[in-house]
Rosetta silent file (secondary structure, phi, psi, omega in degrees, C-alpha in Angstrom):
SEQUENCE: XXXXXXXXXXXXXXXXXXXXXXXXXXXXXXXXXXXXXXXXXXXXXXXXXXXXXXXXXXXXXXXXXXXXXXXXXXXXXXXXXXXXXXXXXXXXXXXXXXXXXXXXXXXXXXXXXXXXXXXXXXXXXXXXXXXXXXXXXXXXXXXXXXXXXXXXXXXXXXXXXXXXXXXXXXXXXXXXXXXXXXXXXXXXXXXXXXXXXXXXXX
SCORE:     score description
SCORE:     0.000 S_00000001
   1 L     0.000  119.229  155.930    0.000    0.000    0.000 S_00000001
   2 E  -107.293  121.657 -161.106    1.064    3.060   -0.776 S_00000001
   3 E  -109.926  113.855  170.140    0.538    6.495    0.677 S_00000001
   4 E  -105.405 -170.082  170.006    1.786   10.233   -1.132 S_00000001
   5 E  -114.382 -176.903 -151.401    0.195   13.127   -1.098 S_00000001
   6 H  -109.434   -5.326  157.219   -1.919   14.104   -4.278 S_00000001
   7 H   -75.447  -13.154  176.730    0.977   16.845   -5.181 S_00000001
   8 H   -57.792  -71.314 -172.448    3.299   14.062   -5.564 S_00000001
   9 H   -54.263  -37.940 -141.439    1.038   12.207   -7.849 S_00000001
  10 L  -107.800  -19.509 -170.928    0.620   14.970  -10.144 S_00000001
  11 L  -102.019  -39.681  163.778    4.350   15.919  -10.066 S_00000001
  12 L  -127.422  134.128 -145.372    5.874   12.922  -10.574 S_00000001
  13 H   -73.828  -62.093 -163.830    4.811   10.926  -14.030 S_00000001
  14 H   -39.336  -43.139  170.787    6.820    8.045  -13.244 S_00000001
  15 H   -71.516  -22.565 -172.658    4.762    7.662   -9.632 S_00000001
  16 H   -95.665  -17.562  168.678    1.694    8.307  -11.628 S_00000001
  17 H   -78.749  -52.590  177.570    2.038    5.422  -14.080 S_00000001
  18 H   -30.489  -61.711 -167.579    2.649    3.352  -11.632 S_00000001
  19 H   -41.450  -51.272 -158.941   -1.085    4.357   -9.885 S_00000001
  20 H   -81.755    6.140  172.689   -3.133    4.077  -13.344 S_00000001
  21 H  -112.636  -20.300  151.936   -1.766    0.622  -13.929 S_00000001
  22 H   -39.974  -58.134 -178.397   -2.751   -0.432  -10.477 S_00000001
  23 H   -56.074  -50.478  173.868   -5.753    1.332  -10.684 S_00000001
  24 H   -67.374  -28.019  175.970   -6.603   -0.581  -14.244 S_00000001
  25 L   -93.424   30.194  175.621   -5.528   -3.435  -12.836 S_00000001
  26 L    98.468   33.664 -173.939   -8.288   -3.609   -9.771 S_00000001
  27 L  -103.513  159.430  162.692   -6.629   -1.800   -7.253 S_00000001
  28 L  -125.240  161.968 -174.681   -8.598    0.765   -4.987 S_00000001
  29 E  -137.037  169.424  134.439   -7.422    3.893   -3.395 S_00000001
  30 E   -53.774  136.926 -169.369   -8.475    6.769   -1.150 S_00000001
  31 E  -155.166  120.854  178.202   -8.611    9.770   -3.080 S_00000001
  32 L   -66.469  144.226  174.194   -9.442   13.643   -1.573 S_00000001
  33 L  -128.249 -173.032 -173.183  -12.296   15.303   -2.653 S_00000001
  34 L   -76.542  -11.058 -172.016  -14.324   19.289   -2.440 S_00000001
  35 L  -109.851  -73.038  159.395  -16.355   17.266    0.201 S_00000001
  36 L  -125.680 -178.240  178.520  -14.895   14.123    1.780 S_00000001
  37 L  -109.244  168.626 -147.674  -12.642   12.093    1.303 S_00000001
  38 E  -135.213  171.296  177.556  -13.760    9.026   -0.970 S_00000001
  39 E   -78.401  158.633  162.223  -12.977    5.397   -2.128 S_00000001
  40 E  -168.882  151.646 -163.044  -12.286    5.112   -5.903 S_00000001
  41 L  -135.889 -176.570  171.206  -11.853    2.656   -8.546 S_00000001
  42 L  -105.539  152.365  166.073  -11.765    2.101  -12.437 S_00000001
  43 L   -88.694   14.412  178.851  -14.680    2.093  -13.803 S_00000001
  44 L  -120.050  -15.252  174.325  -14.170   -1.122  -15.864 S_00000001
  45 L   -80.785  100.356  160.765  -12.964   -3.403  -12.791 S_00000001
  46 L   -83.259   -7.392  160.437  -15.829   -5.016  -11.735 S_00000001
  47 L   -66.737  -79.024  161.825  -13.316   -6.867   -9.427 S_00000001
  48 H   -24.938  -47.261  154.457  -12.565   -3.170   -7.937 S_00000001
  49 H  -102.498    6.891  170.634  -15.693   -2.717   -6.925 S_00000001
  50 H   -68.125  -16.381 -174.496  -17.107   -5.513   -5.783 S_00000001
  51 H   -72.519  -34.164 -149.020  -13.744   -4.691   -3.118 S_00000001
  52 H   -79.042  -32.692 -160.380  -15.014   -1.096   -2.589 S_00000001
  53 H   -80.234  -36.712 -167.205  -19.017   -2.836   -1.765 S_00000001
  54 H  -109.038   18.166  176.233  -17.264   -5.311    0.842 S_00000001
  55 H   -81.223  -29.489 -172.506  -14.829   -2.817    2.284 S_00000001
  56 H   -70.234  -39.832 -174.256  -17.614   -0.914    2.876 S_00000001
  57 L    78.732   19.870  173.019  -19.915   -3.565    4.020 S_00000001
  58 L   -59.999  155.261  163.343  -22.289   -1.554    1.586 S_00000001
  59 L   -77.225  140.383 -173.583  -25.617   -2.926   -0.357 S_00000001
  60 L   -92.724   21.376  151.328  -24.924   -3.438   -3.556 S_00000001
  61 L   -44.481  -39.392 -159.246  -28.810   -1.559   -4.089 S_00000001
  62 L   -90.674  104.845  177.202  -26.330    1.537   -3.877 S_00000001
  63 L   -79.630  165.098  174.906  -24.617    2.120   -7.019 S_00000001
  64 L   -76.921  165.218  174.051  -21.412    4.003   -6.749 S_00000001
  65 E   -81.858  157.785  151.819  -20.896    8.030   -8.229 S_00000001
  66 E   -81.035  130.660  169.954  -18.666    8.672  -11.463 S_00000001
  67 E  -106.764  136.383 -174.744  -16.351   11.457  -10.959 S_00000001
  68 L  -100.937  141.260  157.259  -15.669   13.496  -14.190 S_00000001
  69 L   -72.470  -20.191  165.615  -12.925   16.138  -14.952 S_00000001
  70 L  -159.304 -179.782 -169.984  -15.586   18.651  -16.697 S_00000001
  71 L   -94.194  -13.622  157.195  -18.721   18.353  -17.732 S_00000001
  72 L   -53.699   -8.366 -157.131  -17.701   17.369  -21.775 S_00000001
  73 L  -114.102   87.926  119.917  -16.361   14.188  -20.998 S_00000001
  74 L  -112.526    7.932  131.483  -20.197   12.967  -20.187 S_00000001
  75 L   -45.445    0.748 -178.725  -20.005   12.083  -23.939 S_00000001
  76 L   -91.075  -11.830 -152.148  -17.515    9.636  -22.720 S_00000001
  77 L  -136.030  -20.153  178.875  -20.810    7.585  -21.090 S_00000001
  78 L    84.801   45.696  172.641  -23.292    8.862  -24.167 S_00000001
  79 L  -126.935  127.481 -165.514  -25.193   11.284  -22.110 S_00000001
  80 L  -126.322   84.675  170.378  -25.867   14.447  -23.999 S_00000001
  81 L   -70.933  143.427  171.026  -28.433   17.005  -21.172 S_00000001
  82 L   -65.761 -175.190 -158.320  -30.729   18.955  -22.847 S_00000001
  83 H   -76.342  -16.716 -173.262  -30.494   22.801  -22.309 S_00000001
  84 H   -79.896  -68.890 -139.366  -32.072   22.647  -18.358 S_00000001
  85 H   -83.179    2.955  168.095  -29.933   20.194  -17.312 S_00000001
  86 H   -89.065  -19.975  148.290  -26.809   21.948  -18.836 S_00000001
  87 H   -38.070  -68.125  171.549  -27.880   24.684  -17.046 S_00000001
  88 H   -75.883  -21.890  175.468  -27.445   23.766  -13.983 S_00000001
  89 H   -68.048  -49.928 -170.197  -24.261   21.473  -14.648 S_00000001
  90 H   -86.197   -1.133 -178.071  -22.331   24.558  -15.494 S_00000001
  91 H   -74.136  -58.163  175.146  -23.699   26.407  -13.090 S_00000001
  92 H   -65.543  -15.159 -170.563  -22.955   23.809  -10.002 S_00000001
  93 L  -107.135  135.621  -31.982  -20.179   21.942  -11.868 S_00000001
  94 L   -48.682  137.938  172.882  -17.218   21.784  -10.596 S_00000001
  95 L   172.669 -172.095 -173.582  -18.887   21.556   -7.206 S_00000001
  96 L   -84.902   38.435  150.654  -20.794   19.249   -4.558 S_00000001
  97 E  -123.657  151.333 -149.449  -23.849   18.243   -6.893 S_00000001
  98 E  -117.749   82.011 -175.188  -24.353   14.727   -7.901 S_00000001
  99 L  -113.095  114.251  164.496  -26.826   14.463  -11.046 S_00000001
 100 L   -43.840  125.900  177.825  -28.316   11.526  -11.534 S_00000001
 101 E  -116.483  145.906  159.233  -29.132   10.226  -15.626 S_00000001
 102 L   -75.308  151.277  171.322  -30.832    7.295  -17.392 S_00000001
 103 L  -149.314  141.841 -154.557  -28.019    4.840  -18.407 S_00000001
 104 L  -105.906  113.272  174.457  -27.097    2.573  -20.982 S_00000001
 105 L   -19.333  158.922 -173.405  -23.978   -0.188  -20.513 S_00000001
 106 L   178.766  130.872  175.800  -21.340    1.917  -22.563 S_00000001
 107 L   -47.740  132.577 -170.073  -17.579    1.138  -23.377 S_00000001
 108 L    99.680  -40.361  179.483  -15.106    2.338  -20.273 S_00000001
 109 L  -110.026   23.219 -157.738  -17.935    1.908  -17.859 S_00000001
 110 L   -47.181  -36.994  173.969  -18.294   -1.933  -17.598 S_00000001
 111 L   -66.290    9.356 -168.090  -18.377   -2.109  -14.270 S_00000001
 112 L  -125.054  107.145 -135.464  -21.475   -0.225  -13.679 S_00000001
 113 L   -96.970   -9.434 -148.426  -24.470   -2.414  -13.874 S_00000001
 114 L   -97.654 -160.177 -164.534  -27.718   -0.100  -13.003 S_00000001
 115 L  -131.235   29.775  178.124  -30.247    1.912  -14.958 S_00000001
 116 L  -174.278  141.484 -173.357  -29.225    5.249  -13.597 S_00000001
 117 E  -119.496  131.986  167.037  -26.116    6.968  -13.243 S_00000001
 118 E  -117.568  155.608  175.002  -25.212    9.815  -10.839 S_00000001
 119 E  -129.090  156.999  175.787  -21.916   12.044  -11.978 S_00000001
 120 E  -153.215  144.335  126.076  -20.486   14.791  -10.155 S_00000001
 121 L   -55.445   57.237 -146.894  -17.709   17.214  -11.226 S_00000001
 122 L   -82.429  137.851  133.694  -15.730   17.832   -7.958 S_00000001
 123 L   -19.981   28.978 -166.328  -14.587   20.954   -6.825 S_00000001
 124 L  -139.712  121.672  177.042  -10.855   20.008   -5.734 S_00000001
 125 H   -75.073  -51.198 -178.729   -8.794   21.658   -8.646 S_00000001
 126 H   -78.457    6.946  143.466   -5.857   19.127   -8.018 S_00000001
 127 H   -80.724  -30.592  178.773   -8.211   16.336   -8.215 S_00000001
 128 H   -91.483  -11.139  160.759   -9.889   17.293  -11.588 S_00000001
 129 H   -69.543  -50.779  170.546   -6.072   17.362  -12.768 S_00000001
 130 H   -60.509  -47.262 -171.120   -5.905   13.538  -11.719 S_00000001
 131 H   -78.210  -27.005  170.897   -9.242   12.715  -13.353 S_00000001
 132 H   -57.655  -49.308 -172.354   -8.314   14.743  -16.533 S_00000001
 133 H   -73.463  -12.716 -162.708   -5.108   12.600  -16.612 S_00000001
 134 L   -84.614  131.930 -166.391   -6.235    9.487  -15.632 S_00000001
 135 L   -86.668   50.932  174.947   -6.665    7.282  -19.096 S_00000001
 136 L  -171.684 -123.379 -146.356  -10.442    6.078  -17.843 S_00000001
 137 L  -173.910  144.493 -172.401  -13.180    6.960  -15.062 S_00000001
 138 E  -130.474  148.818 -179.748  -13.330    6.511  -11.284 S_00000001
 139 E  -136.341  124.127 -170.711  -16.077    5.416   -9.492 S_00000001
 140 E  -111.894  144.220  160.896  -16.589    6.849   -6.172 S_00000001
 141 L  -150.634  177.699 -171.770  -18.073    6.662   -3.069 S_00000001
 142 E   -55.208  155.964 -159.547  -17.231    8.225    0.690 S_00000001
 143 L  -120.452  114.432 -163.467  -14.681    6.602    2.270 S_00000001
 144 L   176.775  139.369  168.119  -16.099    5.095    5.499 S_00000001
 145 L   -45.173  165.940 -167.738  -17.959    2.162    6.716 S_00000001
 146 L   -80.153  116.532 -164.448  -21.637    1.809    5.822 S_00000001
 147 L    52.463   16.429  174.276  -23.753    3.989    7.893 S_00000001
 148 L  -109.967  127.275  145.541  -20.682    5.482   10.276 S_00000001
 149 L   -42.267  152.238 -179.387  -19.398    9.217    8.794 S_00000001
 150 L   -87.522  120.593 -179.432  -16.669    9.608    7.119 S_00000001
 151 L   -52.617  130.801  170.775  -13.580   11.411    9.288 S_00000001
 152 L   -77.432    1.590  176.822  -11.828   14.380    7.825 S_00000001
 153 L  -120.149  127.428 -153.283   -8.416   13.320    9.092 S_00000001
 154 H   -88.890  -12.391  143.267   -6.776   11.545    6.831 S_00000001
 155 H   -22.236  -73.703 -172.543   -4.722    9.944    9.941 S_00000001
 156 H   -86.182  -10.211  161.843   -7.699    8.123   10.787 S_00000001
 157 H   -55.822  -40.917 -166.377   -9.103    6.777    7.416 S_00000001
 158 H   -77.838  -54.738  170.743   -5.468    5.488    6.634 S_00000001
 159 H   -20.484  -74.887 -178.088   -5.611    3.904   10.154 S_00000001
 160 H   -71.321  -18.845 -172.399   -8.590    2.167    9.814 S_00000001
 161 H  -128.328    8.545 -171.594   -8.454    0.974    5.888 S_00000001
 162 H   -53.823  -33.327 -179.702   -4.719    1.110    4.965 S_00000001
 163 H   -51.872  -33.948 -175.253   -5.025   -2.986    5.109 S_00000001
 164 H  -117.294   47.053  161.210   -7.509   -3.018    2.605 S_00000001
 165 L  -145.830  158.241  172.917   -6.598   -0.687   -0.070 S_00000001
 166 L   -98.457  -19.246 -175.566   -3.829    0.082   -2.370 S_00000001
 167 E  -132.476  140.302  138.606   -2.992    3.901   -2.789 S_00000001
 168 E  -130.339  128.368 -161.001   -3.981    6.474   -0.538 S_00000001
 169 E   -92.803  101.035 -177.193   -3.861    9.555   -1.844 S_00000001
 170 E  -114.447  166.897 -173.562   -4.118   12.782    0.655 S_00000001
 171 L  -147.493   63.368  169.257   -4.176   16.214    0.475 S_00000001
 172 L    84.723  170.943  164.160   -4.600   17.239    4.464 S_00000001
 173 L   -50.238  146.303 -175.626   -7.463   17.589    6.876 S_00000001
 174 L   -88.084  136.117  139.442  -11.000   18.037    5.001 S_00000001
 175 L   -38.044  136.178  177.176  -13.041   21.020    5.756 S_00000001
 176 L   -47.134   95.510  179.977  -16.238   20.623    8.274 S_00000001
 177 L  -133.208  171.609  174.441  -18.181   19.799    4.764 S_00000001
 178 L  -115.925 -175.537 -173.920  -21.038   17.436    3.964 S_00000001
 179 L   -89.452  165.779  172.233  -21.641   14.752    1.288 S_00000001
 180 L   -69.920  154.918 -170.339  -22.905   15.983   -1.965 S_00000001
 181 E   -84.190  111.967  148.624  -26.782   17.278   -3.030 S_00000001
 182 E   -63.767  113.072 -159.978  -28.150   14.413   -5.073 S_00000001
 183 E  -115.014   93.586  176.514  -29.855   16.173   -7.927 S_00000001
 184 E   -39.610  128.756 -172.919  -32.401   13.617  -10.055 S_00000001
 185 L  -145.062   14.733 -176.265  -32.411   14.751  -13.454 S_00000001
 186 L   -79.858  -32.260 -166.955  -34.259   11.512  -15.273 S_00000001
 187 L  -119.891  173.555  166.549  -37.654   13.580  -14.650 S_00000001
 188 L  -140.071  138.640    9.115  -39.351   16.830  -14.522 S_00000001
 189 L   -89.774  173.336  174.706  -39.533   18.164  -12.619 S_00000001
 190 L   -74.230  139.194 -148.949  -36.002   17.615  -11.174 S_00000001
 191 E  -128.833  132.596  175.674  -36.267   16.121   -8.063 S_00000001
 192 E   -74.536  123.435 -157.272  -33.553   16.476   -4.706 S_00000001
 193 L  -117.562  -61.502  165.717  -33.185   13.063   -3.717 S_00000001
 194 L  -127.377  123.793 -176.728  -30.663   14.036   -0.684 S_00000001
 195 L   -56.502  155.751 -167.271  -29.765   17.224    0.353 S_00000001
 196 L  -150.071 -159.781 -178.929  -26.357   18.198    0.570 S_00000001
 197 L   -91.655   -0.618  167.408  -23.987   21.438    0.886 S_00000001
 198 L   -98.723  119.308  153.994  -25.478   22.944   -2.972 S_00000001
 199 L   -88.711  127.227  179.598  -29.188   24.093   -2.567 S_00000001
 200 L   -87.661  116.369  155.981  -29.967   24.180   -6.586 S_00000001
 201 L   -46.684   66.650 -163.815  -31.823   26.800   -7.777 S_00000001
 202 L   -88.269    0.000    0.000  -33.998   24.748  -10.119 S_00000001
C-alpha cells in the first residue's frame, strides 16, 4: 500500500504510471475530494468494486458516483443534457452536486451495472487534474464504513483501511463539509433526492 500526497502524484509521471496501472488493474485507493474524502476505482474493474461494496460492508442496491474532470467528458458515457440540465451542470459543476441520468452499458464503464447513473464534477482543482489525466473513469463513493461518517483526518481513514486498499492519496485535513446534493435529473420536474452542501436553484 502506498501512501503520497496528491501533489506528488501529479508531479511525478513516473509515480503516476505506476497508480493508473494499479488502478486498471483492480486496485482501490483513497482519493481527496471538495467534500470528503472518498474510495475510488476504475470504472471497468468489476473486481474493484465488488472490493469497494465489501470494504464498505455496503448494499450493492447503492450504485457508486462517477467522478468526471468537466462536464464534456459525459459524452464519454453517451449522455448528452438537454439545455435545463446543462444549465445547472455549469452552473454547479465543478462543485458538490451529484446528477443523476438514465443509463445505458457503454464502453469504459463496464463495471457499472444499473439503470441510472449519478456524476459529479468535484470541486478540488488538483483532483480534476488527476481525473483529466487518468486514461479512464473513477467510481466513487465516501470513504467510510456503511452507515458510520466519514472522518476528515486523513490519519484516521489510513488507520482504519490502509489494510484493505492500495494507494492512498491525501491532500490534508477536510473542511467541516457534507456529502454531496443528489440532484435527479431523469424527470421533470427535477427532483432532490438528498440534500447536501449545494441548494440548486432549479
Amino acid at each position: 500500500m502506498k501512501r503520497i500526497s496528491i501533489d506528488k502524484l501529479l508531479s511525478d509521471l513516473d509515480l503516476q504510471k505506476k497508480f493508473f496501472a494499479d488502478m486498471k488493474n483492480g486496485g482501490v485507493a483513497v482519493i481527496p475530494t471538495d467534500t470528503l474524502y472518498g474510495f475510488a476505482v476504475d470504472s471497468s474493474s468489476s473486481e474493484a468494486v465488488a472490493k469497494i461494496y465489501r470494504i464498505k460492508s455496503r448494499s450493492e442496491k447503492k450504485p457508486l458516483i462517477l467522478f468526471l474532470g468537466d462536464l464534456n467528458q459525459l459524452d464519454k458515457i453517451n449522455i448528452t443534457p438537454d439545455q435545463k440540465q446543462k444549465s445547472i451542470l455549469q452552473k454547479y459543476w465543478p462543485g458538490a452536486l451529484t446528477a443523476v441520468f438514465n443509463f445505458k452499458p457503454t464502453s469504459g464503464l463496464s463495471a457499472f451495472t444499473y439503470q441510472t447513473i449519478g456524476v459529479r464534477v468535484p470541486g478540488h482543482l488538483k483532483l480534476l487534474d488527476l481525473l483529466k489525466a487518468y486514461p479512464g473513469m473513477f467510481l466513487t463513493t465516501s470513504a467510510n464504513r456503511s452507515g458510520l461518517p466519514s472522518d476528515k483526518n486523513p490519519d484516521v481513514i489510513f488507520s482504519e483501511f490502509s489494510d484493505e486498499i492500495d494507494w492512498f492519496i491525501e491532500d490534508g485535513c477536510m473542511n467541516e463539509a457534507i456529502a454531496s446534493t443528489v440532484l435527479d435529473m431523469t424527470c421533470e420536474p427535477f427532483k432532490v433526492l438528498r440534500a447536501g452542501s449545494v441548494v440548486p436553484q432549479l
